[in-house]
N, C-alpha and C positions, 0 to 999 in steps of 0.2 A: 668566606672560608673555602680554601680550594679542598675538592674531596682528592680522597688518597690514591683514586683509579685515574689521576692525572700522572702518578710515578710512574704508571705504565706507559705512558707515550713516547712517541719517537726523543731520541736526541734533542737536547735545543732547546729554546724555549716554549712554552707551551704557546698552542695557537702556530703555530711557524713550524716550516719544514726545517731540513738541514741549512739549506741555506740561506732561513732567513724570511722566506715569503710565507705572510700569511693565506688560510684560504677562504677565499672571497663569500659575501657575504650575497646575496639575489634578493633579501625580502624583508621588508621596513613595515614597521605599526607604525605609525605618527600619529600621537596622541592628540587631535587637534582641539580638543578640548579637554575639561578635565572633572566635568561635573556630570553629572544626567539628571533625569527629569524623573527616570523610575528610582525606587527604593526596592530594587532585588533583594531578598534576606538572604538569597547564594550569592553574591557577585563575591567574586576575589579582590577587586579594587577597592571596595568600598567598605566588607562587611569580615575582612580577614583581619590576619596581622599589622600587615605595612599601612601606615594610613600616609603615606609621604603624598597623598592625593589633596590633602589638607595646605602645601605648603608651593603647587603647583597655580603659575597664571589661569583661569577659567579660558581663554581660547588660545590658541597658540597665534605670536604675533606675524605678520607679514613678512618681516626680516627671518625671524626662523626659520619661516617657511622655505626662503628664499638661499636661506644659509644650509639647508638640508636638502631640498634640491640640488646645492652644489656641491656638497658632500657625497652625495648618491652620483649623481654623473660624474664625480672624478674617481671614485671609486670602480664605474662599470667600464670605463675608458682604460684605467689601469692596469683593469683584471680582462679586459675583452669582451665580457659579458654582452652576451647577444640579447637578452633581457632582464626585468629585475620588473618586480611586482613591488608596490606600496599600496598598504592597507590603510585608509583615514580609520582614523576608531575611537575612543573615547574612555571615561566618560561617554557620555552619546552626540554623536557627530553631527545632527541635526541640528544641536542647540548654535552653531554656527551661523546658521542660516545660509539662505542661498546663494546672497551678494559673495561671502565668505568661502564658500564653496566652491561656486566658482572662479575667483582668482585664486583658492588654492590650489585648484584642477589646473588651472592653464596657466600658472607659475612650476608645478612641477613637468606638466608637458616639454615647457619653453625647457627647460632645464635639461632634462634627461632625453627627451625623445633624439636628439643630433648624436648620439651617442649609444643608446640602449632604446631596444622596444619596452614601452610602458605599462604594463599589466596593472591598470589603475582600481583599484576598489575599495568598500566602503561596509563596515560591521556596525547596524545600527538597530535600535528596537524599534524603529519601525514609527512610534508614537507623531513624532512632527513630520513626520513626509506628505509633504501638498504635491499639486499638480507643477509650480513653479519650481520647486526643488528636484522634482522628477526632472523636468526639463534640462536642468542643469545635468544631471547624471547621464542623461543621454546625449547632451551637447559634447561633453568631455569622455565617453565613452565609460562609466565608472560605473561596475559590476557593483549590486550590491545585495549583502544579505542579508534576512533579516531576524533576530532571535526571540522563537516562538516557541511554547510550550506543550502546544496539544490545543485540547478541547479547551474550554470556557476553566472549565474545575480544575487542570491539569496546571494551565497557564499561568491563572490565577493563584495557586499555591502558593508561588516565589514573586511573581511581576508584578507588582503593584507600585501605585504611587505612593508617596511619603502617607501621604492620610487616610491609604487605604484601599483608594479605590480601584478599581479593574485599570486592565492595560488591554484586555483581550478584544474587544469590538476596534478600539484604536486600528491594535494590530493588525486586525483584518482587512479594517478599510488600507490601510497601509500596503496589504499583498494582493487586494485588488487592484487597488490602482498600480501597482508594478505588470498586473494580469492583462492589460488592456496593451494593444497592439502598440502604441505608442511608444509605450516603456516595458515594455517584454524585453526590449535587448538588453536593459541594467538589470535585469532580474537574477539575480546571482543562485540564490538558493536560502535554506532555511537551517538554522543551527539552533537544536534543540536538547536543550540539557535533561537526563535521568533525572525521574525521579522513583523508587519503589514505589511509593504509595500513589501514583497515577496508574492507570494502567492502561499497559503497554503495544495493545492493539488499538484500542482508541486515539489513544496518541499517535502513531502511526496513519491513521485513516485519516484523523483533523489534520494531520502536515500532510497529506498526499491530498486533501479539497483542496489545499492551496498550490498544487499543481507546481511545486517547486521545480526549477531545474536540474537542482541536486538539495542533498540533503544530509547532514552531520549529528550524530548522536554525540553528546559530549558525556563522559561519567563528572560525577559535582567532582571539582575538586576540595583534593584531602589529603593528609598523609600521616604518618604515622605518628605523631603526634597530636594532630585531630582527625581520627579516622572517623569514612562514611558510616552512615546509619545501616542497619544491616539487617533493615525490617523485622521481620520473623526468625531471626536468627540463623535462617538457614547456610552454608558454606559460601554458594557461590551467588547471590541474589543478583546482583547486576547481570551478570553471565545468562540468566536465567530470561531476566526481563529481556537484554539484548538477541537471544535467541528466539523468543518470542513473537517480536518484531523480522528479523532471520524467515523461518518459520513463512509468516504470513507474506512477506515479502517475495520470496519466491515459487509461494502458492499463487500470486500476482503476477506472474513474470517479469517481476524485477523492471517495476515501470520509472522507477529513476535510480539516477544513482544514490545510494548510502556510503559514502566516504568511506568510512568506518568497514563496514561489511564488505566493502568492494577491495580494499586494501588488504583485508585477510583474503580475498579469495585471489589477490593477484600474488601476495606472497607466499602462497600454496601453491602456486606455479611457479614460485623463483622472480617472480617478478619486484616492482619496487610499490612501496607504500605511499598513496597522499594524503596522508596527513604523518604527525609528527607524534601520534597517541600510542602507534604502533611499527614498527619496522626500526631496521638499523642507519636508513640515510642518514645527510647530514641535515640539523636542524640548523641552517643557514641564515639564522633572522634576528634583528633586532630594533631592538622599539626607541621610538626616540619621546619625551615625554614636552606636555606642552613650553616649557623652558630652554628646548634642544639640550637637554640633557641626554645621551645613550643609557638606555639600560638593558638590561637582559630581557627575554620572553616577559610576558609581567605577568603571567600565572603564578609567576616565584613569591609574588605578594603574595600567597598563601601559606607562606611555609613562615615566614620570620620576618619582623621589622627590617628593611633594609635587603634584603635578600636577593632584589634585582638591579640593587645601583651598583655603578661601575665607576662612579667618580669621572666620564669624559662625558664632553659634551660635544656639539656640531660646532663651536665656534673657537674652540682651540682642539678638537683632535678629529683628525679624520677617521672613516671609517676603518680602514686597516688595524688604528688603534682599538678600537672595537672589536675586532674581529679576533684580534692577539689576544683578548681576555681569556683567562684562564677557565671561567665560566659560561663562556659561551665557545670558546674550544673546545670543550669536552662535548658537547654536545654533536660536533662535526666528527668523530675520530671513531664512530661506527661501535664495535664490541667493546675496543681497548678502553673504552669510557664509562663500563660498565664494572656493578660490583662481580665479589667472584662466583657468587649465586648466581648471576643473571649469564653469567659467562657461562654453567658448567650444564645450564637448563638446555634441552634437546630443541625446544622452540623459542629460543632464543633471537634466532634470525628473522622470526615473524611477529614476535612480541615486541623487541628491541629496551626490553626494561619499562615499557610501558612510557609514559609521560612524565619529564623531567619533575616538574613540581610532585608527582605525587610519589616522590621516592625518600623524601627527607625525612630523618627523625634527627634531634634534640642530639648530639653527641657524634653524628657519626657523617653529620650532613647528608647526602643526596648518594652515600655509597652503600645502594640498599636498593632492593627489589622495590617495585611498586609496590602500596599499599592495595592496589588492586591485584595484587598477585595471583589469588586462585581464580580469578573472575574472569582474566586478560587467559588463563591455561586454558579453561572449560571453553571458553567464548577460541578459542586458535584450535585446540581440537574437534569444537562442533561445525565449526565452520570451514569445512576444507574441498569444495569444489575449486575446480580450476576457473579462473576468471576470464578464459578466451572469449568465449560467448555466453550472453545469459542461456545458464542453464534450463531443459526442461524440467516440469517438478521431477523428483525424484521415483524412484519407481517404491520406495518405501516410502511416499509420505503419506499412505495411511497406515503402517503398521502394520509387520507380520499378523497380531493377532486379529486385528479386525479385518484385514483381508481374509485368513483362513474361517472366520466368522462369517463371511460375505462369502465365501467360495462354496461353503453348505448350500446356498441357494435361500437362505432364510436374512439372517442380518437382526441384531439387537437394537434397541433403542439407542445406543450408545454409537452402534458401528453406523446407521444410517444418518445419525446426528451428524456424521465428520461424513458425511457425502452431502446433506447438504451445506457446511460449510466449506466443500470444493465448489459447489452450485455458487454459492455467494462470491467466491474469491474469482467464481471465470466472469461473473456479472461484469463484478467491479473492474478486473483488468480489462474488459473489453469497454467499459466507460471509460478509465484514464488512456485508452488508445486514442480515440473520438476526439477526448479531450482539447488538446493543441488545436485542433478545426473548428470544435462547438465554441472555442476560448475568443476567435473572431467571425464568427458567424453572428450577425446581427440581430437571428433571432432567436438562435440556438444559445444566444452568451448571457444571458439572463438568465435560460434555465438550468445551465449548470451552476453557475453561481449559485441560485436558489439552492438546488438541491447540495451545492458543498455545502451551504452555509446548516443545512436542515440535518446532513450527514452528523457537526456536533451539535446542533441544538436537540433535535428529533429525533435518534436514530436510528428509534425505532419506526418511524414510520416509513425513514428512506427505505430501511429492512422489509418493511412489508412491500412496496412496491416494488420493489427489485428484484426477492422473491418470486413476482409472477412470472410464469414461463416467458410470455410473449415479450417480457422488458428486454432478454437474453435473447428472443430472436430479433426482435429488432437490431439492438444491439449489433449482432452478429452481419444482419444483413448487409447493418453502415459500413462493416468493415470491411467485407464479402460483392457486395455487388457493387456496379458503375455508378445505377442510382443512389444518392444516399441522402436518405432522409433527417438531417439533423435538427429541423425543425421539429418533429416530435420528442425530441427531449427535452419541451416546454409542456409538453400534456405529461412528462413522467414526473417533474419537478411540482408540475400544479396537483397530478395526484398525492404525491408525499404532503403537500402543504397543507391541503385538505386533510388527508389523515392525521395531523399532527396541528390542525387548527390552528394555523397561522396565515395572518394577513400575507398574500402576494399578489401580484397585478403582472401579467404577463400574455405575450401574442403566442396562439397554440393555431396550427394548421387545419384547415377542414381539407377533408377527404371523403369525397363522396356523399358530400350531404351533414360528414358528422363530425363531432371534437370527438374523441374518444379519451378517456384516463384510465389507462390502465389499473385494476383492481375494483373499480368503481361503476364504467357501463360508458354509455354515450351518450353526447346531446346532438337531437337531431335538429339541421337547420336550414333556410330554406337555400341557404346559397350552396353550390355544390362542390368550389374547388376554389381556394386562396386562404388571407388569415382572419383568423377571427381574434376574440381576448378572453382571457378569465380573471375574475376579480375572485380570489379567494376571503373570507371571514374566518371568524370562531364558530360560525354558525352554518356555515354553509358556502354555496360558490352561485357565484352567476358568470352563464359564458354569452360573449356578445360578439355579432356577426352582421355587419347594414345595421339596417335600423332594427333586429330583431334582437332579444332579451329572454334568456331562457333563466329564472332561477330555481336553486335546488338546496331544499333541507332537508338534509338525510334525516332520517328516522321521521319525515312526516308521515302522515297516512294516506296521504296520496301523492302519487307523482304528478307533477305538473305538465303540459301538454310537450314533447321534445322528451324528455327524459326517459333514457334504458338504463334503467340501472341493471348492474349484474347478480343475477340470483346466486342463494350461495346456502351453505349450510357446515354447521360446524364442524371439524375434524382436529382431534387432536392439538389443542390449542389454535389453533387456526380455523379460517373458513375455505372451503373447498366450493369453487365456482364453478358454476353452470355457464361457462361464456358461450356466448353465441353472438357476442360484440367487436371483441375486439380484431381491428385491421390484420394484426400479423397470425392469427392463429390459422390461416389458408393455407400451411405446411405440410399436410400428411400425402398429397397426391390423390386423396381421397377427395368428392366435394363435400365439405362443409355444409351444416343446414344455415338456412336467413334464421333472424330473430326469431324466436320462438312467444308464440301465444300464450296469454297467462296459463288458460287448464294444459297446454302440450308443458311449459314450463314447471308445474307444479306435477305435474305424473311421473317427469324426468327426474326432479328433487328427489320423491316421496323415493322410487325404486333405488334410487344412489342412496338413500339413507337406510334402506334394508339391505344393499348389496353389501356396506360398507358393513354393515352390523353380522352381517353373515359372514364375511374373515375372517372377522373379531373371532365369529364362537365357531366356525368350524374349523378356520386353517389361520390357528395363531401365530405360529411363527411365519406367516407372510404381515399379518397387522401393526407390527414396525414402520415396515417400507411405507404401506399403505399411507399411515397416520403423516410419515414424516415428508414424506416427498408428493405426496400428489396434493398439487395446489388448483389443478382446473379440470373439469371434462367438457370436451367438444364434442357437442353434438352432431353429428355428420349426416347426411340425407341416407337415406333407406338404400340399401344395394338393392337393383333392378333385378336382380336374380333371387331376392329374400335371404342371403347370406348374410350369416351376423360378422362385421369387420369392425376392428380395432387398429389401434396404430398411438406409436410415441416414435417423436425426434428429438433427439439429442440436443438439436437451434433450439428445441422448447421445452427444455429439463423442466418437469415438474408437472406438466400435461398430456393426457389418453386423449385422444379421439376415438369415438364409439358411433356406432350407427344404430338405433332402438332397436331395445333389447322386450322380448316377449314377457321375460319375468325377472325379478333378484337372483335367482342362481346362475341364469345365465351370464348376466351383467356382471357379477361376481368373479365369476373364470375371467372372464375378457379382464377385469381390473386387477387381478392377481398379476397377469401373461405381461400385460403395459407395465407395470411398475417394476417388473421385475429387466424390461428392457431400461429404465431409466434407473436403477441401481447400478447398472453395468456399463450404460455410459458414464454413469459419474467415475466408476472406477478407471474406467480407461481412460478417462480426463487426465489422471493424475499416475497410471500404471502402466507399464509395456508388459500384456501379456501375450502377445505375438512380436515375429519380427514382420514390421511394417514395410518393408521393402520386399516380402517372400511370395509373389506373382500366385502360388499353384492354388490352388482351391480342391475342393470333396467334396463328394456328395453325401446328401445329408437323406434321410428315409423322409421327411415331408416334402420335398421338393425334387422336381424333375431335372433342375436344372443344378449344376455343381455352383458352390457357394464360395466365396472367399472366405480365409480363416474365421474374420471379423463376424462376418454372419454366422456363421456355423457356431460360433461361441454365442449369438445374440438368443438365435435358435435356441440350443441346448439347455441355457438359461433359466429363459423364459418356460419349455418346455419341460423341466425337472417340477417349476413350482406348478403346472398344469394337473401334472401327471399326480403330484402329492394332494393338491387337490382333492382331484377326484377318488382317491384312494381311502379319504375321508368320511366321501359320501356314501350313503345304503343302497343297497338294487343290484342287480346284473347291470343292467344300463351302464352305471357309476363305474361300476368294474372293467367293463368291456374298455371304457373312456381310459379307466386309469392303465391299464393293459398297453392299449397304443401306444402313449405318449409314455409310457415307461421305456419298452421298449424302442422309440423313436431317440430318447433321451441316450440308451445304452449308449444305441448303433452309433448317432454322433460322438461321443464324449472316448468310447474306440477309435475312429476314423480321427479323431483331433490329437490324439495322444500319438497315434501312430504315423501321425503324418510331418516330425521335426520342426512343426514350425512355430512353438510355442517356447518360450523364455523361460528360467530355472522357476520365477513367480509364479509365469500362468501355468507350467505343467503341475505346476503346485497346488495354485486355483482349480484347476480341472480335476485332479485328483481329489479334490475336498467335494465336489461334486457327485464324483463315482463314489467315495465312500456314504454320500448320503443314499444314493438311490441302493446300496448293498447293504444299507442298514432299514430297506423297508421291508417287511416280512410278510 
């Protein structure tokens, strides 16, 4: 049934200009088979209306093949077409087999390539892909991708086989072995369908382990007639989870592309959509089924029996006669092919009516708004950056209130939770940077795999390792310096694996004598510089280097001869470490102390655990920060002059260095001063409260020398919670203390306001500052 927004088209017949010529079609599904091996409960082929899947050959035969190739180069020859893309697809195209695969590859080559460049690729679940089949993908150049749903739980909701069973280890091994150097060039990307009841950050992180090239959110198809589940009833649910994903993604800096997301942000600049879910192009495609039959898009199998036959086929009508269909014309003719709703809507040019099948209902055909209609509004107005360049995060992505919360100098449980969820999102994008290097690095490519793999099975343990400040300098350093140590993202993979007691076997680097696993301590061994291995258990690890064998079970009562474990003690759900082990904590410019003796290490715990507890009861609104962000202190060697020095870097969010402290109160100031400078970097992670380009600098009342903005804000900070502080404590002493650093705080927080080089945010931020120190009395 032609819909009635076909009345609007040009003159003539539909599909065909005035005089007659249709417009050419660039992009073919070939159904090369017609069965699969999963039982998806979404698939539209199988589990919809149209079952005309029941009455098709299971592979498609050689002559078709052959007959559609020749249908496709007389058409790009006709029309001039500089190229034309064919999709093998299914059913699941696997079931082919290789032999099949490849003379369907290099009969459509033969065919088309004298003619049109070939954009050859392959939509498959992934389940039958061997290393022999791979080969074939790479002989013939055939991009492929693979449809995945998340994590283990995510995946498995829909993918399963007829009797039940999981698809998801399948699938994995399926995107590893596209991951290995060999077959990286077929590796097309990952197509992953919605679902509410997954959720939508996880899903997200399990398809970014798999290191996709790109990556497609699909909404399930539906339409008005069987519309989507609509969870918890809320308005716009897809829109919701979709920006969610959004959201996190560009808290990442946007390390692949999302089809989907990337096409709202190119049509927010005018530009054109790639895919066909969204924008007004022409949807230029048609499918041929294992029969060579033509039919339309075959998502139309969703909407009604019969819905995407055309009645031609490749061996009595060429493609022009395809192309001249009146449902697959509408699809080419931009607005004029739209109902009158989708015409009179203002983001019309960016939604484009959404996706042809989910426009149908029962009476009126396909001349109707999508059934996603409020979902496709909310998801085109939330998402409206320009797509020139990946954007940096936003200067609101943590929110007016929890900024002016954080600008007091204090910060709630709530506000320092979403900084370190910026700490977590800069880990992770500085890991998927690495990535593509650690991906063929031979010793490095095991232990990412591990930790993708542990990222959905464990993930919270990945979380706890990644967490540690030193994972993030590291990290940073690969990306930063000439050296780059990729081999130790086998000690970060063995640490999570350990935490999450799973068997792994992998080569970790010695450095100086030691393996180190971050969160966990060092083993020391006698060799001082190459590799060594670690066998992980449920019970524990052994690491082995020469003929030497260290092993380790946590929670014994003693440690075994080689083993530094890292001392630690509880904070705030978390444990808070005393490292004095790990390699990269050498950042402060300060020296660092060696290992520490058990009674120096236990006098250092006992005082960190009254300091901590002295926050708590005298300066509670800094015991947020405290609890949420500090994951390490570093012990430093004693200043030669008896000055008590502290320090935090940014490379190592979530870590003080300190130099011994005489008692808890003192220790206490110093751990207020540090956390309150790694609050503020996490903020400027994600905030422009200076202009970064404004050379001038001020001086500040503690320092002689004039400071760049940056400092003079790190100062002021730090120096507002010093000053509150001490304002707490009893004595003249306390007072004299709070006095200074009050005034210290003024004199800056003046000179920064007055000096134009703060953004409408941070004069904003600073301002929430001056009104605290005006509301001390």
């Amino acid at each position: 049934m032609s819909p009635p927004s076909l009345l609007r088209s040009e003159p003539g017949t539909p599909g065909r200009d005035r005089a007659g010529r249709v417009a050419p079609l660039s992009q073919y599904v070939l159904k090369l088979t017609s069965r699969c091996d999963l039982a998806c409960d979404h698939c539209y082929v199988y589990q919809h209306p149209d079952q005309s899947w029941r009455r098709q050959p299971h592979v498609m035969a050689p002559s078709t093949v052959s007959a559609t190739a020749r249908r496709i180069a007389e058409h790009a020859a006709a029309h001039r077409l500089g190229a034309v893309r064919v999709v093998l697809h299914g059913g699941e195209p696997l079931l082919a087999g290789a032999d099949r695969l490849d003379a369907t590859a290099a009969e459509l080559r033969r065919r088309i390539e004298p003619v049109a460049r070939l954009d050859l690729r392959m939509q498959s679940n992934g389940v039958l892909l061997t290393p022999a089949i791979a080969d074939v993908l790479v002989a013939h150049d055939v991009k492929v991708g693979i449809s995945f749903d998340g994590d283990l739980a995510a995946n498995d909701r829909h993918r399963r086989h007829a009797n039940g069973a999981s698809s998801h280890a399948a699938v994995r091994r399926a995107l590893a072995l596209l991951r290995r150097p060999a077959y990286r060039p077929s590796y097309a990307g990952i197509l992953c369908t919605v679902d509410l009841a997954n959720d939508p950050v996880r899903v997200y992180e399990a398809v970014l382990a798999e290191q996709p090239p790109h990556v497609d959110f699909l909404l399930p198809h539906a339409n008005w007639d069987r519309p989507p589940e609509r969870g918890d009833g809320t308005a716009t649910p897809y829109a919701d989870w979709l920006l969610a994903v959004h959201r996190r993604w560009l808290a990442d800096g946007r390390p692949v592309p999302i089809r989907l997301l990337e096409s709202l942000l190119a049509t927010a600049a005018g530009g054109a959509s790639r895919t066909e879910a969204v924008g007004l192009g022409p949807a230029d495609l048609v499918v041929v089924e294992t029969d060579g039959t033509f039919e339309q898009v075959d998502s139309l199998k969703s909407a009604f029996d019969g819905a995407a036959a055309t009645g031609l086929d490749v061996f009595r009508h060429r493609v022009d006669d395809a192309a001249a269909h009146p449902m697959i014309a509408v699809r080419q003719i931009g607005l004029a092919g739209l109902c009158a709703t989708c015409r009179a809507c203002p983001v019309v040019h960016r939604c484009g009516g959404g996706l042809f099948a989910h426009r149908y209902r029962s009476g009126n055909g396909f001349d109707n708004p999508s059934v996603y209609c409020a979902d496709l509004r909310e998801l085109i107005d939330a998402v409206s950056v320009p797509a020139a360049e990946p954007p940096d995060p936003p200067a609101d992505a943590l929110g007016p209130a929890v900024l002016d919360d954080l600008g007091t100098g204090y910060g709630s449980d709530d506000s320092v939770r979403q900084l370190v969820a910026v700490h977590q999102a800069m880990v992770r994008a500085l890991l998927v940077a690495l990535s593509p290097e650690a991906a063929v690095d031979p010793v490095a490519a095991p232990g990412w795999e591990l930790l993708a793999a542990l990222d959905v099975t464990a993930p919270d343990a990945v979380r706890t390792v990644l967490a540690h400040p030193f994972v993030r300098r590291w990290a940073r350093s690969c990306r930063d310096a000439a050296e780059v140590d990729l081999a130790y993202l086998g000690c970060v993979a063995a640490a999570a694996a350990v935490h999450a007691g799973v068997e792994a076997e992998l080569v970790v680097p010695v450095r100086d004598g030691l393996v180190n696993l971050p969160t966990l301590g060092a083993v020391a061994l006698d060799t001082v510089d190459g590799d060594g291995s670690i066998s992980v258990t449920a019970d524990g690890f052994a690491v082995r280097a020469g003929r030497q064998r260290v092993a380790v079970r946590p929670g014994d009562a003693a440690d075994p001869p080689g083993w530094r474990p890292v001392r630690r003690l509880p904070l705030g759900g978390h444990h808070l470490l005393l490292e004095d082990t790990d390699p990269y904590r050498d950042c402060y410019g300060l020296p660092v102390a060696p290992r520490l003796d058990r009674v120096t290490a236990e006098r250092w715990t006992r005082r960190l655990e009254r300091a901590v507890h002295r926050v708590g009861a005298e300066s509670a609104g800094y015991a947020p920060g405290l609890r949420a962000l500090l994951r390490a202190v570093v012990p430093l060697r004693p200043d030669p002059t008896g000055r008590q020095r502290s320090a935090a870097a940014g490379a190592a969010f979530g870590a003080v260095a300190v130099t011994p402290t005489p008692d808890d109160a003192a220790l206490a100031v110093l751990l207020v001063h540090e956390v309150q400078h790694l609050k503020l970097d996490a903020v400027l992670d994600v905030a422009d409260l200076f202009d970064r380009t404004d050379p001038r600098t001020l001086t500040v009342p503690w320092r002689d020398d004039p400071r760049p903005v940056e400092g003079a804000l790190h100062g002021v900070y730090a120096h507002l919670a010093v000053a509150d502080v001490w304002r707490t404590r009893p004595g003249p002493a306390a007072a004299a203390h709070h006095r200074r650093y009050r005034d210290w705080t003024v004199g800056a927080l003046e000179a920064l306001l007055g000096l134009g080089a703060l953004t409408p945010t941070g004069d904003r931020f600073v301002r929430r500052m001056r009104e605290t120190v005006d509301g001390w009395s």
